[in-house]
C-alpha positions as protocol buffer text, in pm:
chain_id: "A"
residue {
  index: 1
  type: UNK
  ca { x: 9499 y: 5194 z: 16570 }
}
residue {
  index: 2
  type: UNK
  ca { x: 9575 y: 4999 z: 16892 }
}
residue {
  index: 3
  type: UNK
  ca { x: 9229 y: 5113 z: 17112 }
}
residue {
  index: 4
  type: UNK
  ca { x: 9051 y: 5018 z: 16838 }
}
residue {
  index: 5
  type: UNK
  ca { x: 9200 y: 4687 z: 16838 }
}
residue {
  index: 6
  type: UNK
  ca { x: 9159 y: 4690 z: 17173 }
}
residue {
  index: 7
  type: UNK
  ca { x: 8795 y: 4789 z: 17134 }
}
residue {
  index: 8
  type: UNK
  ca { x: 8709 y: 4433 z: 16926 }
}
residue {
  index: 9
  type: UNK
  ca { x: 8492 y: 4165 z: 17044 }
}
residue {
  index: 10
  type: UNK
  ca { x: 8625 y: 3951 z: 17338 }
}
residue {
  index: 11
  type: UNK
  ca { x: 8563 y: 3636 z: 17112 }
}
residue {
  index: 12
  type: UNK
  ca { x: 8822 y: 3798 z: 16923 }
}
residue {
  index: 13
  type: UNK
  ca { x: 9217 y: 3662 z: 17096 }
}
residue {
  index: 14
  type: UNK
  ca { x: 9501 y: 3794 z: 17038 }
}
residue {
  index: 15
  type: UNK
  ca { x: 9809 y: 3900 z: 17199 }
}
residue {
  index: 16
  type: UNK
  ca { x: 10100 y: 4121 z: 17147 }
}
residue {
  index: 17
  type: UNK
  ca { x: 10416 y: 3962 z: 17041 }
}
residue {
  index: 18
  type: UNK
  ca { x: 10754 y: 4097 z: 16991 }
}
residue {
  index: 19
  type: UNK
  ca { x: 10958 y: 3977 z: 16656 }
}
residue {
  index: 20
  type: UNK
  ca { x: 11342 y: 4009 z: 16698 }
}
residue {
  index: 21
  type: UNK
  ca { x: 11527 y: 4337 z: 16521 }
}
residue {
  index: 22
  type: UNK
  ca { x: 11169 y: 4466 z: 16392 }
}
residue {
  index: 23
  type: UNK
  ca { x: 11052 y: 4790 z: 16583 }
}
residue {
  index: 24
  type: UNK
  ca { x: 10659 y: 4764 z: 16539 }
}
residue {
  index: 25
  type: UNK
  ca { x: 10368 y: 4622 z: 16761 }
}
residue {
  index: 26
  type: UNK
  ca { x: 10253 y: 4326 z: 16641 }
}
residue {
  index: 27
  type: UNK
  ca { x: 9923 y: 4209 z: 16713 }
}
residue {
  index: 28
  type: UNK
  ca { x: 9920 y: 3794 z: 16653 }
}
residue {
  index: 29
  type: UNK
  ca { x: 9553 y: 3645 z: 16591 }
}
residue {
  index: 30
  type: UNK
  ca { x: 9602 y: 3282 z: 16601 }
}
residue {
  index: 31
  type: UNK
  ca { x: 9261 y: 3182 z: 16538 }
}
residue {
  index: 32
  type: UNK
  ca { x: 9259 y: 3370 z: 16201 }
}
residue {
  index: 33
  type: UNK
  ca { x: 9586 y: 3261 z: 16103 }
}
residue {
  index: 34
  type: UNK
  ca { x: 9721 y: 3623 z: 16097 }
}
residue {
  index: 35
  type: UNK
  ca { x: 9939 y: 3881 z: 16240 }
}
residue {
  index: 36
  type: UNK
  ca { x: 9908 y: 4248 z: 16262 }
}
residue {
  index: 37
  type: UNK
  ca { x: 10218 y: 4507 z: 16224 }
}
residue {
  index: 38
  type: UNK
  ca { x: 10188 y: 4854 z: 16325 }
}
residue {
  index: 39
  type: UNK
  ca { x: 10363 y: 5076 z: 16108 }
}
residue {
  index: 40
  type: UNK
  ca { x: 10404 y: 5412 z: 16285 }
}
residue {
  index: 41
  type: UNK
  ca { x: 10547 y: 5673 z: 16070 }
}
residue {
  index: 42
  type: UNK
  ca { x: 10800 y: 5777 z: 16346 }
}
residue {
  index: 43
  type: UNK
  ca { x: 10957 y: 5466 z: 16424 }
}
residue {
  index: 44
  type: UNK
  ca { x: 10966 y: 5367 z: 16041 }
}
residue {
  index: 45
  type: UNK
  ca { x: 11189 y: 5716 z: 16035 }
}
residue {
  index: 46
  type: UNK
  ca { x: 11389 y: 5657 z: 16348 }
}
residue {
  index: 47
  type: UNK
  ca { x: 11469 y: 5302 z: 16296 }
}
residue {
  index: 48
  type: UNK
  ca { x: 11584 y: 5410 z: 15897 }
}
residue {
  index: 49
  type: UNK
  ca { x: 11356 y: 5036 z: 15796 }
}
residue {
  index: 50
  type: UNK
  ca { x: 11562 y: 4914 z: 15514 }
}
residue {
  index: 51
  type: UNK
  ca { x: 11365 y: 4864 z: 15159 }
}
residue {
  index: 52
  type: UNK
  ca { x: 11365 y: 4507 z: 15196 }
}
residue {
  index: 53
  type: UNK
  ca { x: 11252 y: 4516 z: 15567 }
}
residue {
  index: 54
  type: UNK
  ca { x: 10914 y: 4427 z: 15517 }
}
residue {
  index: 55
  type: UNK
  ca { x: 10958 y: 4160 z: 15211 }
}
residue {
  index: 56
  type: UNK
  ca { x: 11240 y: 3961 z: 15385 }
}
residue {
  index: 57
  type: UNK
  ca { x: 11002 y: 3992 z: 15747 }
}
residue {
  index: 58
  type: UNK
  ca { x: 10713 y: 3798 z: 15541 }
}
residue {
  index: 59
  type: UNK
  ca { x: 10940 y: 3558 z: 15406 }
}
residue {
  index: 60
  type: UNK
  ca { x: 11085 y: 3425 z: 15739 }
}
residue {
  index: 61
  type: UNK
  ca { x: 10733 y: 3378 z: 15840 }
}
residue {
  index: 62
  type: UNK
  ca { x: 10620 y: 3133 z: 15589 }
}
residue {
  index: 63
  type: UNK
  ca { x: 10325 y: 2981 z: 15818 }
}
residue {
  index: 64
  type: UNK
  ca { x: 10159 y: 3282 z: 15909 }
}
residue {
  index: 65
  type: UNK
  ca { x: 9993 y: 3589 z: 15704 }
}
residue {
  index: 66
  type: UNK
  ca { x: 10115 y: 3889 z: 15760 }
}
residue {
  index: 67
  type: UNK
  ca { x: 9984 y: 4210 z: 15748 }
}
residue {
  index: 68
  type: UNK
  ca { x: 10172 y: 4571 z: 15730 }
}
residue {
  index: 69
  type: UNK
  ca { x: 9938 y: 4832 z: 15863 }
}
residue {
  index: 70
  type: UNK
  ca { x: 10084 y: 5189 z: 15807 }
}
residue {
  index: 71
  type: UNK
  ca { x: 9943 y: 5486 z: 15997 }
}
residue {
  index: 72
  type: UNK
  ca { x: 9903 y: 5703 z: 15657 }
}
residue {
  index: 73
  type: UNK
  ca { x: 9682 y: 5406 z: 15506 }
}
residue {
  index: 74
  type: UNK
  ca { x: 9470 y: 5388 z: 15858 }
}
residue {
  index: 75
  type: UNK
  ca { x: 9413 y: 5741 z: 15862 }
}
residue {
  index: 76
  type: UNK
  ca { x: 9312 y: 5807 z: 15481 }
}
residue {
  index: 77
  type: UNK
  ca { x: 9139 y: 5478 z: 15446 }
}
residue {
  index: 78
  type: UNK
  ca { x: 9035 y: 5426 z: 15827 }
}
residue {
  index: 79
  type: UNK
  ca { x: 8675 y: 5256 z: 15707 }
}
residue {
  index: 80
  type: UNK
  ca { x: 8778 y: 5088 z: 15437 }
}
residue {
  index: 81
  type: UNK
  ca { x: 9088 y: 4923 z: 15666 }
}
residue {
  index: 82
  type: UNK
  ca { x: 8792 y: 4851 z: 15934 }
}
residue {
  index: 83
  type: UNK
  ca { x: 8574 y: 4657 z: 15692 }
}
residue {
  index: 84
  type: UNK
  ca { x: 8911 y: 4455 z: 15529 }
}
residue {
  index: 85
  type: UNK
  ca { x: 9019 y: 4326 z: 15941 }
}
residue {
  index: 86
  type: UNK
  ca { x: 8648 y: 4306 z: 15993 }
}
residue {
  index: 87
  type: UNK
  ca { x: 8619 y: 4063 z: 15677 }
}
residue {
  index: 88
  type: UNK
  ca { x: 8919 y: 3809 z: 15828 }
}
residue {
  index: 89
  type: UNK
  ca { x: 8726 y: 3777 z: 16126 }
}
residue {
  index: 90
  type: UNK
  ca { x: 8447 y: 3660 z: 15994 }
}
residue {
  index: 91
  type: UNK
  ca { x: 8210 y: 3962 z: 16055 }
}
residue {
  index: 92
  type: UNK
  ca { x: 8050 y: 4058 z: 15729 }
}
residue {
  index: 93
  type: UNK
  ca { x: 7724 y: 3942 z: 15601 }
}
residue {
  index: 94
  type: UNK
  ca { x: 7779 y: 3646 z: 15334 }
}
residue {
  index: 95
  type: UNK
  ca { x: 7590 y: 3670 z: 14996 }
}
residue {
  index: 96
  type: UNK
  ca { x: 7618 y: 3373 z: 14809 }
}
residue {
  index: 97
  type: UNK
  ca { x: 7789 y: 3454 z: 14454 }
}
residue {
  index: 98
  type: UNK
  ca { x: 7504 y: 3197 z: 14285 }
}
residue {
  index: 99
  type: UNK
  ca { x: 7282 y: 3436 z: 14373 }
}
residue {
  index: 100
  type: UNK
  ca { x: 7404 y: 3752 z: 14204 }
}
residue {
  index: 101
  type: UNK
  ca { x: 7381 y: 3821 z: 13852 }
}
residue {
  index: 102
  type: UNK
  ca { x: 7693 y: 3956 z: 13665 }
}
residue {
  index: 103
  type: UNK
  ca { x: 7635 y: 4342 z: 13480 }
}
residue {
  index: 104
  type: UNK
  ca { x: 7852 y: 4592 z: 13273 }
}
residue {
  index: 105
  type: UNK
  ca { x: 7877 y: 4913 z: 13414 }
}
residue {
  index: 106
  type: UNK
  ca { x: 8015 y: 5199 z: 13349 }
}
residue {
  index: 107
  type: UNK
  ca { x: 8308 y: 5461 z: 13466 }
}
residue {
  index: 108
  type: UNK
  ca { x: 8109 y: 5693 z: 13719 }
}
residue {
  index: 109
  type: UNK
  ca { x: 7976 y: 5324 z: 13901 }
}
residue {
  index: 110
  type: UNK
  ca { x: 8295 y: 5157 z: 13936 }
}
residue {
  index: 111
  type: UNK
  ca { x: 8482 y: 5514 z: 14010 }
}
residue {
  index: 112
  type: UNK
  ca { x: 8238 y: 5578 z: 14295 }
}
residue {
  index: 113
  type: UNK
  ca { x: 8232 y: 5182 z: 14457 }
}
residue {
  index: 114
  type: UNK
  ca { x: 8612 y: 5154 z: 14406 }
}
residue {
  index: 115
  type: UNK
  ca { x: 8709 y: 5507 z: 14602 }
}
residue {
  index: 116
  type: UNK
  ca { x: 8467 y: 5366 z: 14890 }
}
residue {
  index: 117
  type: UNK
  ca { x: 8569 y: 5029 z: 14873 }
}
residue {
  index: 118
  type: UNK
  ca { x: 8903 y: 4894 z: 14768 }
}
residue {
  index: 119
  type: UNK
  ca { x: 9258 y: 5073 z: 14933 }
}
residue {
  index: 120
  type: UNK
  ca { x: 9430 y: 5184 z: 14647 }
}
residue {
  index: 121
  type: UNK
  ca { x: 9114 y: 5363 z: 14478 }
}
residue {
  index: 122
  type: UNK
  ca { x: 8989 y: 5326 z: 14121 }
}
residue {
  index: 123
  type: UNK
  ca { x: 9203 y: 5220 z: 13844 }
}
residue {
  index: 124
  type: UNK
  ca { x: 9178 y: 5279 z: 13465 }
}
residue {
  index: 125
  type: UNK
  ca { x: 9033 y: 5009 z: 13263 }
}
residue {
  index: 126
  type: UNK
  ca { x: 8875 y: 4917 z: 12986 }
}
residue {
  index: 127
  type: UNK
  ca { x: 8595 y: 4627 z: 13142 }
}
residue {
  index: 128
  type: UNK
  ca { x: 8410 y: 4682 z: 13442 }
}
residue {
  index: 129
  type: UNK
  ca { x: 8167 y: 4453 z: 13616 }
}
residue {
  index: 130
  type: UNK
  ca { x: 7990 y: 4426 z: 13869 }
}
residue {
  index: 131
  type: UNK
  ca { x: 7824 y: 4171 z: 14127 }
}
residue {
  index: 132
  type: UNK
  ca { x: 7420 y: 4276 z: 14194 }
}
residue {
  index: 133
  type: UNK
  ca { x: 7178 y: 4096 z: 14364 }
}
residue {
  index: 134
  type: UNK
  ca { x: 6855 y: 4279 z: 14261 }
}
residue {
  index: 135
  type: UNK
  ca { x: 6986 y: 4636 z: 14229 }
}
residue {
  index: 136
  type: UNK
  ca { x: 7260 y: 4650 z: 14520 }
}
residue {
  index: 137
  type: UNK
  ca { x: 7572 y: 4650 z: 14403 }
}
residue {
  index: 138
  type: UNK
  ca { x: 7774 y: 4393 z: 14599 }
}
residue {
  index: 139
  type: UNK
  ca { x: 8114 y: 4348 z: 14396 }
}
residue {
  index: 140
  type: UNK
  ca { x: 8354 y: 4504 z: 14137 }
}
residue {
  index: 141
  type: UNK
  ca { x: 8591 y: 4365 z: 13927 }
}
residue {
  index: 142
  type: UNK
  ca { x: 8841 y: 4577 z: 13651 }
}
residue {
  index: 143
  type: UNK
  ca { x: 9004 y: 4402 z: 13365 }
}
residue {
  index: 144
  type: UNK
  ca { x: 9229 y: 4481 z: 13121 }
}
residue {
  index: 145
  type: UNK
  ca { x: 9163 y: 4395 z: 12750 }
}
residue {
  index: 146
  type: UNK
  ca { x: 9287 y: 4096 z: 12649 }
}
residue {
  index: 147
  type: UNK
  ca { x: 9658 y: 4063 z: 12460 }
}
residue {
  index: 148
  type: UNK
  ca { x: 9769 y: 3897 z: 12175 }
}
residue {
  index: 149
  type: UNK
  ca { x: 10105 y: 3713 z: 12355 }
}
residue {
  index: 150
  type: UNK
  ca { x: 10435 y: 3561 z: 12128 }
}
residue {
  index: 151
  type: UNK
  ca { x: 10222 y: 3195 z: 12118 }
}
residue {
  index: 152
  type: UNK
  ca { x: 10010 y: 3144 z: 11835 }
}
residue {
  index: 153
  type: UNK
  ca { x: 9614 y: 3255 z: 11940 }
}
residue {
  index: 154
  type: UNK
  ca { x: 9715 y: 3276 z: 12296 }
}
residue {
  index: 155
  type: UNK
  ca { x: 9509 y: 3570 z: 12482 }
}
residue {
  index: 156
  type: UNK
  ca { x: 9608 y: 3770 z: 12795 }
}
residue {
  index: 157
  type: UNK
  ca { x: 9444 y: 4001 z: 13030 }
}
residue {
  index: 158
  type: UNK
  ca { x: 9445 y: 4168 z: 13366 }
}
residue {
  index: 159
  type: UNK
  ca { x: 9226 y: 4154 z: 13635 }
}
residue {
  index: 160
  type: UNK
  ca { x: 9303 y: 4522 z: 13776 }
}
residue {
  index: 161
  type: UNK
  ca { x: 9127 y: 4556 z: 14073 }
}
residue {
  index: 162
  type: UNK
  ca { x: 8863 y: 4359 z: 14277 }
}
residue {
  index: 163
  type: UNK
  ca { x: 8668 y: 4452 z: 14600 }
}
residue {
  index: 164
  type: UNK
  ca { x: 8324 y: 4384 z: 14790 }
}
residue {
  index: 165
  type: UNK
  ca { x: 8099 y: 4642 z: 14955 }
}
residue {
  index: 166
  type: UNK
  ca { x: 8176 y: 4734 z: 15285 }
}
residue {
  index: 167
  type: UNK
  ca { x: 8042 y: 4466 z: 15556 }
}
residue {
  index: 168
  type: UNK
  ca { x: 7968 y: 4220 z: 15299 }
}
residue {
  index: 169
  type: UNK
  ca { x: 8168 y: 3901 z: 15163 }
}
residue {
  index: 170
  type: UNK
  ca { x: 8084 y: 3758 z: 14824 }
}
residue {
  index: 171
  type: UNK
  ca { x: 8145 y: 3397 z: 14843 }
}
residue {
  index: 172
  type: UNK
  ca { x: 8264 y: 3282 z: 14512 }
}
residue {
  index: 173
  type: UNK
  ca { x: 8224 y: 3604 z: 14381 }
}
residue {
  index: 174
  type: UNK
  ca { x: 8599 y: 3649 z: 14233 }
}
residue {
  index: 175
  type: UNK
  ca { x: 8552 y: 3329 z: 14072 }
}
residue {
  index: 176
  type: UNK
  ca { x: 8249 y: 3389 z: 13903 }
}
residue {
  index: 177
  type: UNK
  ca { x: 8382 y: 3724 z: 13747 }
}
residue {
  index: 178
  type: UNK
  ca { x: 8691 y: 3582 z: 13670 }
}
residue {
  index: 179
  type: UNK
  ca { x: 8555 y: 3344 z: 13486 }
}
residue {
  index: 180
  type: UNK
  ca { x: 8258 y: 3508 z: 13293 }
}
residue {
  index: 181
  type: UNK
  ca { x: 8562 y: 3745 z: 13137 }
}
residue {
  index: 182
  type: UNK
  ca { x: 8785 y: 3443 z: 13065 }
}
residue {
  index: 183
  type: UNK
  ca { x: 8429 y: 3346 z: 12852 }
}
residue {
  index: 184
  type: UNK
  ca { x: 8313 y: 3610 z: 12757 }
}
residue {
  index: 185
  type: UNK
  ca { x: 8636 y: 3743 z: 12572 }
}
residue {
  index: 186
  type: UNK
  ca { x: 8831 y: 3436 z: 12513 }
}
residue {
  index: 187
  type: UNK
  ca { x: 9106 y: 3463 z: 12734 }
}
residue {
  index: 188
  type: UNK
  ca { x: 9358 y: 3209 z: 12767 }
}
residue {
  index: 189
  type: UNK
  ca { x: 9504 y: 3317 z: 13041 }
}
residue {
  index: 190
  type: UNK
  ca { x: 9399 y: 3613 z: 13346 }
}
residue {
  index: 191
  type: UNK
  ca { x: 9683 y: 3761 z: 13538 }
}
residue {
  index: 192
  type: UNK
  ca { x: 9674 y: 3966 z: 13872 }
}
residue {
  index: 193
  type: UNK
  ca { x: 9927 y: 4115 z: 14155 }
}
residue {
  index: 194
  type: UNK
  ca { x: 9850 y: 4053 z: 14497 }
}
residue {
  index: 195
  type: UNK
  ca { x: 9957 y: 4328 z: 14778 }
}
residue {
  index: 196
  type: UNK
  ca { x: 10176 y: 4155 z: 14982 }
}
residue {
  index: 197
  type: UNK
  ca { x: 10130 y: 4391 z: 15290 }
}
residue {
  index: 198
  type: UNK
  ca { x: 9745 y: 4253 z: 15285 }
}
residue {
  index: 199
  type: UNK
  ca { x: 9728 y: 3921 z: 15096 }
}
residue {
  index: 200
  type: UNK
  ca { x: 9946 y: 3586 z: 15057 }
}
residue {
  index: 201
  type: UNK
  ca { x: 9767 y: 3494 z: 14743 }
}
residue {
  index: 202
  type: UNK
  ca { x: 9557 y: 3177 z: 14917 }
}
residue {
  index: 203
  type: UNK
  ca { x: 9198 y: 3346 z: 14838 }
}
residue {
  index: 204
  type: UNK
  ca { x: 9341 y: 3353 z: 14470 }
}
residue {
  index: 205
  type: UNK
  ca { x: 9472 y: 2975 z: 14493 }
}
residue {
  index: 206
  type: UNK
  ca { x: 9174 y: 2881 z: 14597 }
}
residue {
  index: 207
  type: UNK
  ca { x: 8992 y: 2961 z: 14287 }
}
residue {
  index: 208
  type: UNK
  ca { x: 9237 y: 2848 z: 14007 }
}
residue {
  index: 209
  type: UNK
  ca { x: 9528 y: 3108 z: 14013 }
}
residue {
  index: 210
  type: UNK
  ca { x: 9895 y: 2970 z: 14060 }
}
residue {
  index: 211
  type: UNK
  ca { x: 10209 y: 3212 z: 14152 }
}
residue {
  index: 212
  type: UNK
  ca { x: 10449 y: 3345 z: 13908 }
}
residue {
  index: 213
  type: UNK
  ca { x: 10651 y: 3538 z: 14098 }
}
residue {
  index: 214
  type: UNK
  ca { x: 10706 y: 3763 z: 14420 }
}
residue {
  index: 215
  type: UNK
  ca { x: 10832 y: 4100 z: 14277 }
}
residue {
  index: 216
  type: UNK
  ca { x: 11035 y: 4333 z: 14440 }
}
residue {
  index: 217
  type: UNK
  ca { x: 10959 y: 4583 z: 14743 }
}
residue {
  index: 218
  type: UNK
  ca { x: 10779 y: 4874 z: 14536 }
}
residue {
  index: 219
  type: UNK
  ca { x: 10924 y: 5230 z: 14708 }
}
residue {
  index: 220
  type: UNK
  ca { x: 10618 y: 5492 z: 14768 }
}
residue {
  index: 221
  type: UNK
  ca { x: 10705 y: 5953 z: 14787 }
}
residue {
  index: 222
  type: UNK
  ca { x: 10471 y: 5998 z: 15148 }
}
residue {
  index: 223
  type: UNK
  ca { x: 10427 y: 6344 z: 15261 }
}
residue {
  index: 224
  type: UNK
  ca { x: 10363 y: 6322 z: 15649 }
}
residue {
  index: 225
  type: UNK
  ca { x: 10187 y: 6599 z: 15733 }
}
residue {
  index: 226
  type: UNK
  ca { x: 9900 y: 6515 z: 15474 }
}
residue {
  index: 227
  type: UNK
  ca { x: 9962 y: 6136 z: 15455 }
}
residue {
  index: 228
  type: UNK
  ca { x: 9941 y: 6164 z: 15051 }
}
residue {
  index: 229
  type: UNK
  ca { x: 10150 y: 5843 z: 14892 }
}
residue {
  index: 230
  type: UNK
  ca { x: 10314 y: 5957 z: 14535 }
}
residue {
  index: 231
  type: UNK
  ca { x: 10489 y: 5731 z: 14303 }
}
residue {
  index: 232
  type: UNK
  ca { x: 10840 y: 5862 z: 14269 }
}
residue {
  index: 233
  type: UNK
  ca { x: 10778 y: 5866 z: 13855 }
}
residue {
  index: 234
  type: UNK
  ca { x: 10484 y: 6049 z: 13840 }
}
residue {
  index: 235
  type: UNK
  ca { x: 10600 y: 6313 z: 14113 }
}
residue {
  index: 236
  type: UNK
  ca { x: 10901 y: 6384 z: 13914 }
}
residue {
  index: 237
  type: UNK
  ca { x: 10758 y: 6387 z: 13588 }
}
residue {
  index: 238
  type: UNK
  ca { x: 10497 y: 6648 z: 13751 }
}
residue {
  index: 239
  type: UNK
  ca { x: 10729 y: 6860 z: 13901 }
}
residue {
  index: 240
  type: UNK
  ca { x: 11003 y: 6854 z: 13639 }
}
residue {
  index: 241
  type: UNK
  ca { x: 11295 y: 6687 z: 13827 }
}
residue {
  index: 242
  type: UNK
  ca { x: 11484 y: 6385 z: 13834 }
}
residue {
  index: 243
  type: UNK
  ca { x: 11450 y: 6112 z: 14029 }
}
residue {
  index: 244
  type: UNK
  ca { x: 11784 y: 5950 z: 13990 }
}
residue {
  index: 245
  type: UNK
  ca { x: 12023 y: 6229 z: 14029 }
}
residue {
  index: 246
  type: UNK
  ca { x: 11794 y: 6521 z: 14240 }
}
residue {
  index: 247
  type: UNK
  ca { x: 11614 y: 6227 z: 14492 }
}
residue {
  index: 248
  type: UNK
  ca { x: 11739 y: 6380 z: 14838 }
}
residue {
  index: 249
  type: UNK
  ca { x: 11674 y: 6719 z: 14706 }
}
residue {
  index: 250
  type: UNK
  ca { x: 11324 y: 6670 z: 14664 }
}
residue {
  index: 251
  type: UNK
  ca { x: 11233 y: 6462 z: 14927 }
}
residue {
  index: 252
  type: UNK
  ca { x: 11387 y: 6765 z: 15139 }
}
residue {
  index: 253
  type: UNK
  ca { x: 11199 y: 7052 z: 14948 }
}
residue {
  index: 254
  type: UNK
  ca { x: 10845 y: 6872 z: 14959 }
}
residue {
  index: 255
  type: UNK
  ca { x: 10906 y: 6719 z: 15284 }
}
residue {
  index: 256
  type: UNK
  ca { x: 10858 y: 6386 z: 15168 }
}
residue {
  index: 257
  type: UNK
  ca { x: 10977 y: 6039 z: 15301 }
}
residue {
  index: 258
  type: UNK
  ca { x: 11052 y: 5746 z: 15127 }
}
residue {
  index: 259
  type: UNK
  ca { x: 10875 y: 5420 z: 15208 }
}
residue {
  index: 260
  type: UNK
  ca { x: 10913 y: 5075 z: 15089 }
}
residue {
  index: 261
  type: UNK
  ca { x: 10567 y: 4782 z: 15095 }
}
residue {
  index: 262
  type: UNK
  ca { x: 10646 y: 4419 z: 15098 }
}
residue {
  index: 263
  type: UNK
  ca { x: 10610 y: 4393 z: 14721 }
}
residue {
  index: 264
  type: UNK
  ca { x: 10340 y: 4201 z: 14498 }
}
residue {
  index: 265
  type: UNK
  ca { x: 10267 y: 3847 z: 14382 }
}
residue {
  index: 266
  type: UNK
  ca { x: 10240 y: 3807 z: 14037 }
}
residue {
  index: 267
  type: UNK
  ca { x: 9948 y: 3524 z: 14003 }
}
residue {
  index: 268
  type: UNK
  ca { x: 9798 y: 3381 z: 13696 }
}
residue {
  index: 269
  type: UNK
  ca { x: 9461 y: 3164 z: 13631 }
}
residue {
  index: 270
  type: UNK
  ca { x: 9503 y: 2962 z: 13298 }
}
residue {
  index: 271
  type: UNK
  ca { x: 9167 y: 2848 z: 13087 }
}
């Protein structure tokens, strides 16, 4: 992580900081408005980080985006992390969202672009769109269908997952897929979390969204030797055991750790 860092483009300062009781490099990038942590899996171990470590760290640093880079997530994902720090600096290719025409498409499409192209994979959902200009594929966008809430002909949905193709930046491309589902289905309202290791929700401001709420740190099962994140439900529920009463025997018989993320922001674009 740190040579490539080092590696960037001289245009690109920055300088290594120290912040008080936390055990991670930071790299600070005050022209982009950002700072990176370092999350190496051994000092995250040795310096037994707290679950609220990394939610209560981005709160008492209001002014400044920060971003929690773990070593599993830069070794499993390394392009896909490249292209994301690539994108804050400014170094994709821009394609205009006027330009690009909004199309259905199906599972395989959005399967194959989302694995490539967004962190946390491909997600099940019930609409998928995409972004083309011509035939290249520049953006996907998974929603939810929409829900019937307590208020009288009031709509829901979910916008599910959202990310452009590698070296490329769609400007106003969220918006415009946001807003063909809000028309095309009615919805009143769109909701969406935002991954607080990665975003502070301003990209989402920006194009009508407001925050609900900040939920709490969400705790991830991560096997070191292959870097493989579980959810603590689903791993139990596989395996036959119980979370709640057998944790510390199963984290010791898979040879698991337990990690904690900075939580999500619950955000919400009304009609």
């Amino acid at each position: 992580m740190i040579d490539w860092l080092r590696s960037l483009p001289i245009t690109i300062a920055y300088r290594v900081i120290q912040i008080p009781y936390s055990p991670f490099s930071v790299f600070a990038f005050p022209d982009y408005s950002f700072q990176l942590h370092l999350i190496l899996l051994k000092e995250y171990i040795k310096d037994k980080t707290p679950s609220n470590f990394f939610s209560e760290l981005t709160d008492s640093h209001p002014h400044v985006q920060n971003i929690y880079l773990w070593e599993d997530q830069w070794c499993n994902a390394n392009s896909i992390i490249k292209n994301r720090l690539m994108s804050k600096f400014g170094m994709g290719k821009r394609i205009h969202g006027r330009k690009t025409e909004v199309r259905r498409i199906d599972k395989s499409i959005a399967q194959s672009f989302l694995e490539t192209q967004h962190l946390q994979g491909y997600a099940s959902a019930y609409y998928k769109y995409g972004l083309y200009e011509k035939d290249i594929l520049f953006a996907v966008a998974l929603f939810s269908k929409t829900r019937q809430m307590r208020q009288k002909n009031y709509r829901s949905a979910e916008l599910i997952r959202y990310a452009n193709l590698e070296g490329y930046y769609v400007s106003g491309g969220l918006g415009k897929l946001v807003n063909h589902y809000m028309n095309e289905h009615d919805a009143d309202d769109v909701m969406t979390y935002v991954d607080r290791d990665w975003g502070n929700g301003n990209g989402y401001i920006k194009i009508g969204f407001e925050i609900k709420e900040y939920t709490a740190p969400q705790s991830f099962w991560l096997d070191t030797t292959t870097f493989e994140r579980h959810s603590p439900l689903r791993f139990c529920k596989e395996i036959g055991m119980d979370s709640s009463t057998q944790k510390a025997t199963i984290l010791q018989q898979f040879g698991l750790i337990e990690i904690y993320n900075s939580g999500n922001i619950k955000m919400v674009k009304y009609c």
